[in-house]
Backbone as CSV, one residue per row, in Angstrom:
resi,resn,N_x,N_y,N_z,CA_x,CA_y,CA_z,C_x,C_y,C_z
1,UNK,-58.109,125.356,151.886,-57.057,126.298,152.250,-56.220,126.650,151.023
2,UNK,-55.990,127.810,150.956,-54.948,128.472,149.565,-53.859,128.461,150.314
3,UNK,-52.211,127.815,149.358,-51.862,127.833,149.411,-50.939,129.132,149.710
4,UNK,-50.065,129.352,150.949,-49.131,130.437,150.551,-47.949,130.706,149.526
5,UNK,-47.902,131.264,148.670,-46.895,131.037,147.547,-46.313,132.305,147.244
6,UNK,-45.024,132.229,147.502,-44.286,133.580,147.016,-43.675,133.912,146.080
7,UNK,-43.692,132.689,145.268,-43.452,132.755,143.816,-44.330,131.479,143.107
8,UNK,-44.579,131.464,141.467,-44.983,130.330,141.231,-45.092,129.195,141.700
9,UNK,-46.099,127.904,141.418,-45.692,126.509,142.055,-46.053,125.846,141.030
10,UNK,-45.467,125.070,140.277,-45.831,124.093,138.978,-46.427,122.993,139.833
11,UNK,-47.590,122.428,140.027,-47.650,120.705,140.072,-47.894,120.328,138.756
12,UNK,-46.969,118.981,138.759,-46.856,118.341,137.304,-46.976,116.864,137.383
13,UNK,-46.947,116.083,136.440,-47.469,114.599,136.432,-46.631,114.030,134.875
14,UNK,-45.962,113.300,134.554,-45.756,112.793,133.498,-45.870,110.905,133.399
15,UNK,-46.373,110.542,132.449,-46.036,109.453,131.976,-45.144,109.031,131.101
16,UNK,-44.863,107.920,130.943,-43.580,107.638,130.496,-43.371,106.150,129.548
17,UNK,-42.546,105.625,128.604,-42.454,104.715,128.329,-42.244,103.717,128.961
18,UNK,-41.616,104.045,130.163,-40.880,102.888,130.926,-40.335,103.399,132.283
19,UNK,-39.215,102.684,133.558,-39.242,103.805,134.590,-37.695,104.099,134.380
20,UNK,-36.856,103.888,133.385,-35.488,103.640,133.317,-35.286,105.291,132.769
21,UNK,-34.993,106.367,133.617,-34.838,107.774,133.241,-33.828,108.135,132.426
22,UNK,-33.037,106.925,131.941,-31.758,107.553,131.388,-32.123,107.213,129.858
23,UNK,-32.708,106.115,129.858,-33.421,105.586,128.788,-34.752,105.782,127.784
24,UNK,-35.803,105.813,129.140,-37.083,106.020,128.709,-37.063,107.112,128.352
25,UNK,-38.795,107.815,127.763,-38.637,109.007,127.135,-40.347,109.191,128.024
26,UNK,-40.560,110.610,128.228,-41.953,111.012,128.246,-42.856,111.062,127.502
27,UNK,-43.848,110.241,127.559,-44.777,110.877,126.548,-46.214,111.219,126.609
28,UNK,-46.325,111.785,127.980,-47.266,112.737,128.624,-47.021,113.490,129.935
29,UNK,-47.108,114.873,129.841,-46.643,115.713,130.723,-47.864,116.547,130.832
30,UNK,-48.538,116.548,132.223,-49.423,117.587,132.494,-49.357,118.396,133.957
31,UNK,-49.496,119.660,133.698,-49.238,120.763,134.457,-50.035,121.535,135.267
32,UNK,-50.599,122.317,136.379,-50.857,123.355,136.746,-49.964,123.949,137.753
33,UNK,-50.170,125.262,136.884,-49.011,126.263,137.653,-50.118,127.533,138.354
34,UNK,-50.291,127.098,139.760,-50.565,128.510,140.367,-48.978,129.052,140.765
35,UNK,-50.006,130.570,141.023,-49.425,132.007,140.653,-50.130,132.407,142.357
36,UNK,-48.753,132.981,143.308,-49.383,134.015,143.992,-50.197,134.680,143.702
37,UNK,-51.881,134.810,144.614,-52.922,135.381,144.458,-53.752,134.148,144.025
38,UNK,-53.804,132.604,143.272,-54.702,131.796,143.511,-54.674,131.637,142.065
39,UNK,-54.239,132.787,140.955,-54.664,132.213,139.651,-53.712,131.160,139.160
40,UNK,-54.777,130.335,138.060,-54.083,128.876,138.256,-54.042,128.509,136.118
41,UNK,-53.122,128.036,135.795,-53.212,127.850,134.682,-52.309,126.582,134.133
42,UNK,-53.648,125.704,133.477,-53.473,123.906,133.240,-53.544,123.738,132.053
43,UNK,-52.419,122.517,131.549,-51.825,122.146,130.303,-51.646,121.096,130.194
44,UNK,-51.752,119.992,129.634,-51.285,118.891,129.259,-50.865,118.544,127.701
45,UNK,-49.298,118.303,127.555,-48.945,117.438,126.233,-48.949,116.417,125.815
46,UNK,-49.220,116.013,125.144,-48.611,114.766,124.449,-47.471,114.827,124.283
47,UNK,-46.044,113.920,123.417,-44.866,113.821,123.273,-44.617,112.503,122.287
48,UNK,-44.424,112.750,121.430,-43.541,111.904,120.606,-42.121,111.520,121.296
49,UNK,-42.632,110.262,121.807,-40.779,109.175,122.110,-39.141,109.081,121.065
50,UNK,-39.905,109.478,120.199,-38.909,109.467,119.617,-38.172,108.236,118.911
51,UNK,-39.061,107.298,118.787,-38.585,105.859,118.449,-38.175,104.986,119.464
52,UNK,-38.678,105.828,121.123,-38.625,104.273,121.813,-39.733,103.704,122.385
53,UNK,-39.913,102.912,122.385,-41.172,101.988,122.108,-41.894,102.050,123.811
54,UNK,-43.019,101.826,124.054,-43.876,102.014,124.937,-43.430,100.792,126.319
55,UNK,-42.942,100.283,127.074,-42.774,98.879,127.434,-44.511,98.516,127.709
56,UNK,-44.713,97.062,127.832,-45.793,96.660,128.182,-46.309,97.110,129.832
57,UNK,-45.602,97.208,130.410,-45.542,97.193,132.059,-46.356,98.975,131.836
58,UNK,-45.601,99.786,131.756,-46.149,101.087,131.041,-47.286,101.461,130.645
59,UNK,-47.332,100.607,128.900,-48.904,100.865,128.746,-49.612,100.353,129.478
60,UNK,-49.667,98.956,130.090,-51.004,99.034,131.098,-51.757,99.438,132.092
61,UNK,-50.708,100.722,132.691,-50.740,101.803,133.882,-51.287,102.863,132.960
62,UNK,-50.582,103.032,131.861,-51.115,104.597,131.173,-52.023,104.647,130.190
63,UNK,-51.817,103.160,129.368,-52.975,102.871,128.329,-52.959,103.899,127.320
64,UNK,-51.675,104.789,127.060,-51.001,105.508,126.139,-51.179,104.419,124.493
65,UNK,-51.509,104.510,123.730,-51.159,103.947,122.142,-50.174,104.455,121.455
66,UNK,-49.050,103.698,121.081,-48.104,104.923,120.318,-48.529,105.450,119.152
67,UNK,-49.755,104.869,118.448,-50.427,105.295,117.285,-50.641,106.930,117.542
68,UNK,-51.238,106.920,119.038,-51.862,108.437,119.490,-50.922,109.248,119.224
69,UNK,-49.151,109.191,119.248,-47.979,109.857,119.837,-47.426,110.314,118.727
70,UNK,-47.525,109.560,117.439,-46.994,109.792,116.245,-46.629,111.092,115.201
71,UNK,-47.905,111.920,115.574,-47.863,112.967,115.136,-47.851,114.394,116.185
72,UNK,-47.262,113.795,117.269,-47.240,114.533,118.477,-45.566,115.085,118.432
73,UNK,-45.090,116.297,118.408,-44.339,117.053,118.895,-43.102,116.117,119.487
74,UNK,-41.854,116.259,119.483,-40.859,115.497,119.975,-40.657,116.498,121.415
75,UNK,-39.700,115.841,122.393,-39.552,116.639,123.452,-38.532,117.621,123.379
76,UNK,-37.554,117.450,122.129,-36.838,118.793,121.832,-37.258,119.464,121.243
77,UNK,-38.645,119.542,120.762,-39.597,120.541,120.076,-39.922,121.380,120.995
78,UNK,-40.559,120.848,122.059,-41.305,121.297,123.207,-40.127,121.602,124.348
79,UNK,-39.070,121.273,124.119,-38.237,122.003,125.468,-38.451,123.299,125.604
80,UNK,-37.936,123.899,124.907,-37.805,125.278,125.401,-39.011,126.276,125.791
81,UNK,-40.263,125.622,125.146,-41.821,125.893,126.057,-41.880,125.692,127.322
82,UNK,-41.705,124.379,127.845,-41.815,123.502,129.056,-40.939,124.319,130.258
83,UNK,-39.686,124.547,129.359,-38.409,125.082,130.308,-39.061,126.562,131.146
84,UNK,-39.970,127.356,129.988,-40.296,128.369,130.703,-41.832,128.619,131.466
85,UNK,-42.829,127.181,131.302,-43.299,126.752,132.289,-42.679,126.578,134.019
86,UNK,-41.477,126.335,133.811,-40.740,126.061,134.863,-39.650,127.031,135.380
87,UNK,-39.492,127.685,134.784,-38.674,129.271,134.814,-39.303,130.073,136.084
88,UNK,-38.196,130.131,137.319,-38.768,131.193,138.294,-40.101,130.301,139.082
89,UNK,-39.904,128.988,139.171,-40.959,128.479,140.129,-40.759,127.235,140.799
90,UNK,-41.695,126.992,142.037,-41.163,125.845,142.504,-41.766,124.788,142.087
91,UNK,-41.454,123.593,142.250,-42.113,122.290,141.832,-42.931,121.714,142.542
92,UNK,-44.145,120.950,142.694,-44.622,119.692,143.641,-45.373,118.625,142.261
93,UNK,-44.860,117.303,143.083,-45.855,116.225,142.582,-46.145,115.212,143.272
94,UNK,-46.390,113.980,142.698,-46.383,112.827,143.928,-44.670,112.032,143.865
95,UNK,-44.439,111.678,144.388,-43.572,110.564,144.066,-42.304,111.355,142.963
96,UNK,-42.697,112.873,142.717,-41.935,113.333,141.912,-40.423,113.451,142.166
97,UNK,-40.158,113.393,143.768,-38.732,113.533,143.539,-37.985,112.675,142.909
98,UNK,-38.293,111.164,143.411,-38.217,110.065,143.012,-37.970,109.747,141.404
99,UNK,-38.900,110.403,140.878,-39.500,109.963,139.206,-39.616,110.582,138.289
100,UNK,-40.534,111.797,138.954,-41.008,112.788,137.986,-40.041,113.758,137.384
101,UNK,-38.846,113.920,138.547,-38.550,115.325,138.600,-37.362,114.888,137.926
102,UNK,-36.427,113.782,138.125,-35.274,113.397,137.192,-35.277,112.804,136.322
103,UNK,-36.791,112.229,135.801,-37.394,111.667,134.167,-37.257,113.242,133.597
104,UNK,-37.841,114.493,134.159,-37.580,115.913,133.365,-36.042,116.503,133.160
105,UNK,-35.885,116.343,134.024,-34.255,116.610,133.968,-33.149,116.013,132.838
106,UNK,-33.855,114.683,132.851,-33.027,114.101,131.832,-33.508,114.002,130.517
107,UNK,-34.841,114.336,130.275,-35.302,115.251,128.751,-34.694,116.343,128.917
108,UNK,-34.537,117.124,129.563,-33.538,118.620,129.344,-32.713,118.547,129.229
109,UNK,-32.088,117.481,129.020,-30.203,117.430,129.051,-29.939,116.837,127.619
110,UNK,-31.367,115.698,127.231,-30.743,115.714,126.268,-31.271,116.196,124.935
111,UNK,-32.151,117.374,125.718,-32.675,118.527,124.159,-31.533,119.526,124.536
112,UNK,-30.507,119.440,125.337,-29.723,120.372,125.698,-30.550,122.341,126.039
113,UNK,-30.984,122.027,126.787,-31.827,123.228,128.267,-31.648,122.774,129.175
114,UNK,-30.792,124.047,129.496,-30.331,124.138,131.136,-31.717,124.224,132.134
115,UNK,-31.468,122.934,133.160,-32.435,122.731,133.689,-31.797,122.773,134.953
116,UNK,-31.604,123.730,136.203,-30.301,124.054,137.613,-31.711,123.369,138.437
117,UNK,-31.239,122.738,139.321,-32.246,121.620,140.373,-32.280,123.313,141.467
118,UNK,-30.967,123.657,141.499,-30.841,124.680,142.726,-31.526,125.948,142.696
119,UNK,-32.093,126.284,141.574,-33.383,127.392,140.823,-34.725,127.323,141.545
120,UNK,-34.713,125.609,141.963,-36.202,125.624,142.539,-36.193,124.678,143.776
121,UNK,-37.453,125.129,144.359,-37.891,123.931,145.603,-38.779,123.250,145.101
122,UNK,-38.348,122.268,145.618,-39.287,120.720,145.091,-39.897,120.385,146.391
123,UNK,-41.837,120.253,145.762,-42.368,119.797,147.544,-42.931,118.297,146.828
124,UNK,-42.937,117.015,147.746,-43.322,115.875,147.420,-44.277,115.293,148.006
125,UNK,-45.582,115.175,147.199,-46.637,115.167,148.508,-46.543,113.619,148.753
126,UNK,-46.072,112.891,148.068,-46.064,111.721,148.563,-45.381,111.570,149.473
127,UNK,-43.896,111.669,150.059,-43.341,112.399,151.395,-43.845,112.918,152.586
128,UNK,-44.837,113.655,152.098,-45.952,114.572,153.095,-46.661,113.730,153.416
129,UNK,-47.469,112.940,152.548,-48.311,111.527,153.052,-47.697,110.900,153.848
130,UNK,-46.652,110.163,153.870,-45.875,109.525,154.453,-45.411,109.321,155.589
131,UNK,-45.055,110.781,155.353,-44.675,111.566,157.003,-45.366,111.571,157.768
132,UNK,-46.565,111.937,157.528,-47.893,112.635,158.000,-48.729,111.256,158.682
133,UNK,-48.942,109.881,157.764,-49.427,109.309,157.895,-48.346,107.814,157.983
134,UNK,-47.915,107.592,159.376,-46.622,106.498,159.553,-47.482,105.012,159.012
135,UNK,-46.878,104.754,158.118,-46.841,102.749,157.599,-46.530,101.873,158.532
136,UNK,-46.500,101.906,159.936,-45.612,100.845,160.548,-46.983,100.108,161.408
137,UNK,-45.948,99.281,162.031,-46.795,97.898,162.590,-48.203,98.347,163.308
138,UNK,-47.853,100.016,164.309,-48.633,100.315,165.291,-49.982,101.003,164.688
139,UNK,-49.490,101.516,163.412,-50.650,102.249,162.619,-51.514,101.569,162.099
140,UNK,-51.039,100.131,161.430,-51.707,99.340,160.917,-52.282,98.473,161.980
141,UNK,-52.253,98.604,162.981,-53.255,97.777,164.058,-54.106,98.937,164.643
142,UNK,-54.496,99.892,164.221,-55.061,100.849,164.446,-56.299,100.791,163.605
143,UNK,-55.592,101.100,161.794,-56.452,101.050,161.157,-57.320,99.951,160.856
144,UNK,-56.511,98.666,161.212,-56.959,97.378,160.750,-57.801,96.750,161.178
145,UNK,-57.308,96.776,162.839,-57.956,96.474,163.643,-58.821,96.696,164.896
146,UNK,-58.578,98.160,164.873,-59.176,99.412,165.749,-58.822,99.466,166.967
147,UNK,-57.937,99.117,167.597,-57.196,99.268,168.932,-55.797,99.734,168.914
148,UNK,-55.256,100.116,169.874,-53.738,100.767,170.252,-53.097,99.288,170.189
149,UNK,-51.845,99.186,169.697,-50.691,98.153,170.241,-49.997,97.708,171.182
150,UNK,-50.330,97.392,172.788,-49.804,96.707,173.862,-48.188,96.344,173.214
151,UNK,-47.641,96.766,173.833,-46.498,96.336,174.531,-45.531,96.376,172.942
152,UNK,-45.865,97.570,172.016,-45.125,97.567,170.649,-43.319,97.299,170.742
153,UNK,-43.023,96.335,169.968,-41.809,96.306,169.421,-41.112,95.311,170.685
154,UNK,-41.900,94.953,171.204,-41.956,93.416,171.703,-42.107,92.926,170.492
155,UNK,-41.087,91.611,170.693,-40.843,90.276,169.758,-42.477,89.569,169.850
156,UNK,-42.952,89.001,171.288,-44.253,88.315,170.966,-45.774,89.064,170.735
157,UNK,-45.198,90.560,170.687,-46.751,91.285,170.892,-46.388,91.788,169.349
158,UNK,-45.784,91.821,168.372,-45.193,91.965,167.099,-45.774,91.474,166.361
159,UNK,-45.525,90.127,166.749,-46.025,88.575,165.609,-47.562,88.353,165.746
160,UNK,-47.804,88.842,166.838,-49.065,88.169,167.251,-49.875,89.849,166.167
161,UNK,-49.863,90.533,166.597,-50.207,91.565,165.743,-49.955,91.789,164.418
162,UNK,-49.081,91.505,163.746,-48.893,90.580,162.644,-49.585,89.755,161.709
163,UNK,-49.742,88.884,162.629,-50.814,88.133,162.138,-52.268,88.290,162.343
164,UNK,-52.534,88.901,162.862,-53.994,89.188,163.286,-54.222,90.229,161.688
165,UNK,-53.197,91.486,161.650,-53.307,92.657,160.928,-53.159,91.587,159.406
166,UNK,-52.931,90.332,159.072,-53.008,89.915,157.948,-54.411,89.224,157.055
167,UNK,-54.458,88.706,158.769,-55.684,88.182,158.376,-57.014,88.854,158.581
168,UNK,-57.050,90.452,159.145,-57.799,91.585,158.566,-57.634,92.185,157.187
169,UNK,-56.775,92.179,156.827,-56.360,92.223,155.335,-57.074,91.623,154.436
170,UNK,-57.230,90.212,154.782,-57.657,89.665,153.876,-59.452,89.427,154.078
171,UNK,-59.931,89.669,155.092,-61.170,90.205,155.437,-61.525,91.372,154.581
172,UNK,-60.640,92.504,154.918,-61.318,93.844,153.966,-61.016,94.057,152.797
173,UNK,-60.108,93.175,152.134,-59.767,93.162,150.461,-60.463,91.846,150.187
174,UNK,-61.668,91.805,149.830,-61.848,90.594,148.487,-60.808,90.073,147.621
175,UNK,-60.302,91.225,147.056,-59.352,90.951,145.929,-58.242,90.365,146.405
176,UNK,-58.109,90.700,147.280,-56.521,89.875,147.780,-56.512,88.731,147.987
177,UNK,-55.695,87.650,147.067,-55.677,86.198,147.045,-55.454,85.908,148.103
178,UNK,-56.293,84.468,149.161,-56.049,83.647,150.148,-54.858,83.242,149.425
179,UNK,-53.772,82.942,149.516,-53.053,82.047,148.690,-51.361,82.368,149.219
180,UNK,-50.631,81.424,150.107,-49.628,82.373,150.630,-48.765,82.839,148.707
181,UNK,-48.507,81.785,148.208,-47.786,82.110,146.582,-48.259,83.019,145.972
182,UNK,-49.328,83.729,146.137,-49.776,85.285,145.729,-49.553,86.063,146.008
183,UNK,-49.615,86.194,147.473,-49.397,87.465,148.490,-48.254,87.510,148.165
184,UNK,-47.015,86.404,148.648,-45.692,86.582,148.338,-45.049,87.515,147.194
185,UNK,-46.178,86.923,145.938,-45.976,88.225,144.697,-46.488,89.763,144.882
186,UNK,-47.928,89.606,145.468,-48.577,90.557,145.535,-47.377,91.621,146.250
187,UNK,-46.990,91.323,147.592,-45.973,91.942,148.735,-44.449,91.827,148.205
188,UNK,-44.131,91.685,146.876,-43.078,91.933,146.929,-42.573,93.275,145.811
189,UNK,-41.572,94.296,146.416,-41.852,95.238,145.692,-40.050,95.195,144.621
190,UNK,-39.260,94.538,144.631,-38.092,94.419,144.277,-38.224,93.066,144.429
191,UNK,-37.499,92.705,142.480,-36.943,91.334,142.281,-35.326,91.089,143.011
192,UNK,-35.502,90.278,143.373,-33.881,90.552,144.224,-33.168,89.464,143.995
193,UNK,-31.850,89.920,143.833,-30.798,88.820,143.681,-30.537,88.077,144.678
194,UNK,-30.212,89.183,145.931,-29.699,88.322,147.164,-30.777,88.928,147.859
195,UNK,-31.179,88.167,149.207,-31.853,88.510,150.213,-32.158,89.726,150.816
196,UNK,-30.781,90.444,150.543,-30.765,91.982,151.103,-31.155,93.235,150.346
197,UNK,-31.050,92.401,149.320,-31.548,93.500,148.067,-30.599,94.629,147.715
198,UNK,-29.210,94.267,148.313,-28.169,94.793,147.420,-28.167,94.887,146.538
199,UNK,-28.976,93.734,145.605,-28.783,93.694,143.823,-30.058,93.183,143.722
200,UNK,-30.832,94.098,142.623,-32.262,93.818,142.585,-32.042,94.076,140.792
201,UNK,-32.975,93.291,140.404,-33.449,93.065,138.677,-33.920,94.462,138.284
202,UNK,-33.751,95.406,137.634,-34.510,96.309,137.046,-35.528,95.534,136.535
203,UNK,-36.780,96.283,136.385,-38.373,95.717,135.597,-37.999,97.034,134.684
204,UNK,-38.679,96.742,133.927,-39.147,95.508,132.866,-38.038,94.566,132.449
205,UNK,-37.013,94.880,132.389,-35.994,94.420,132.076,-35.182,93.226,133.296
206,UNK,-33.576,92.552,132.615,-33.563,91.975,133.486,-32.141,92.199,133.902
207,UNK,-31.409,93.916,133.628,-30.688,94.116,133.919,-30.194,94.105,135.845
208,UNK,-29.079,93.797,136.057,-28.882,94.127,137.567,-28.373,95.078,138.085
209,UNK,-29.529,95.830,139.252,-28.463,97.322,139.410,-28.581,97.008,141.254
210,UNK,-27.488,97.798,141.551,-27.032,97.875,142.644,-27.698,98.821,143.959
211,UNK,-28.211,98.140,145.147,-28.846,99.141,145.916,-28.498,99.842,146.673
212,UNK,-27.255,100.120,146.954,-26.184,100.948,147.790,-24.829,100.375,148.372
């Protein structure tokens, strides 16, 4: 299906040194921008960081070398290109509202290009996944285990499903350690100070920031 589009739509993707947006720097940004009518036109940069260093957590997702980056263009070189990649169109990525879209924002602010959020619509297909496709207890005894959920959000029809949906888990992942001290790591997505996760550790780092 072609998209309906009444003005441009950039989907974009960047990698990054690290996930700290105020901090980190980009140093791969790739693009396609369809155009009402279907024509479609794809770019990818490189980016010189600028002297901040790659974190480890980083390269092993992107497998970026900063050797590669060295003679690559800084991002205030490339602003005012990028800016009119994005001039007069809307945005989509994955996870971009989240990441993508205010890791760019905050290279534009500080090559100084006006970058107005209110210029464009941002679509997030990871959102759309999401939406589209619910994470909760009843879905995952669906997929897991191929039946509907009796008596959902009952306390004993919960646990018992629960546990059944874990130990299908570990049936259809090989990879997933028998081991409760694994999973515990594997399943945890925030280092947390307190229980509630009011105050969780930034990664890579071991600064503490606040969760609302």
């Amino acid at each position: 299906m072609k998209l309906n589009l009444k003005r441009p739509l950039v989907i974009f993707d960047v990698e990054s040194t690290g996930l700290d947006i105020t901090k980190d720097r980009i140093i791969e940004i790739s693009w396609i921008k369809v155009y009402p009518g279907g024509r479609e036109e794809q770019r990818c940069l490189r980016i010189n960081p600028d002297g901040v260093p790659i974190s480890p957590q980083a390269q092993a997702v992107h497998k970026i070398p900063m050797k590669e980056l060295l003679d690559k263009p800084t991002f205030k070189q490339v602003a005012a290109e990028l800016a009119q990649v994005f001039e007069g169109s809307d945005i989509a990525g994955f996870n971009s509202n989240q990441f993508d879209i205010p890791m760019l924002a905050e290279e534009f602010l500080r090559a100084g290009v006006n970058f107005d959020p209110a210029k464009h619509r941002f679509v997030d297909v990871q959102t759309i996944f999401h939406r589209m496709e619910p994470r909760d207890l009843g879905a995952a005894c669906r997929f897991y285990l191929g039946h509907e959920m009796e008596n959902h959000h009952a306390a004993p029809a919960d646990t018992r499903t629960t546990y059944e949906v874990l130990l299908a888990q570990l049936d259809r992942y090989p990879s997933l350690p028998n081991d409760v001290e694994q999973l515990a790591k594997f399943s945890s997505r925030l280092k947390r100070v307190d229980l509630a996760a009011r105050m969780v550790y930034d990664a890579p780092r071991t600064r503490v920031t606040t969760t609302g």
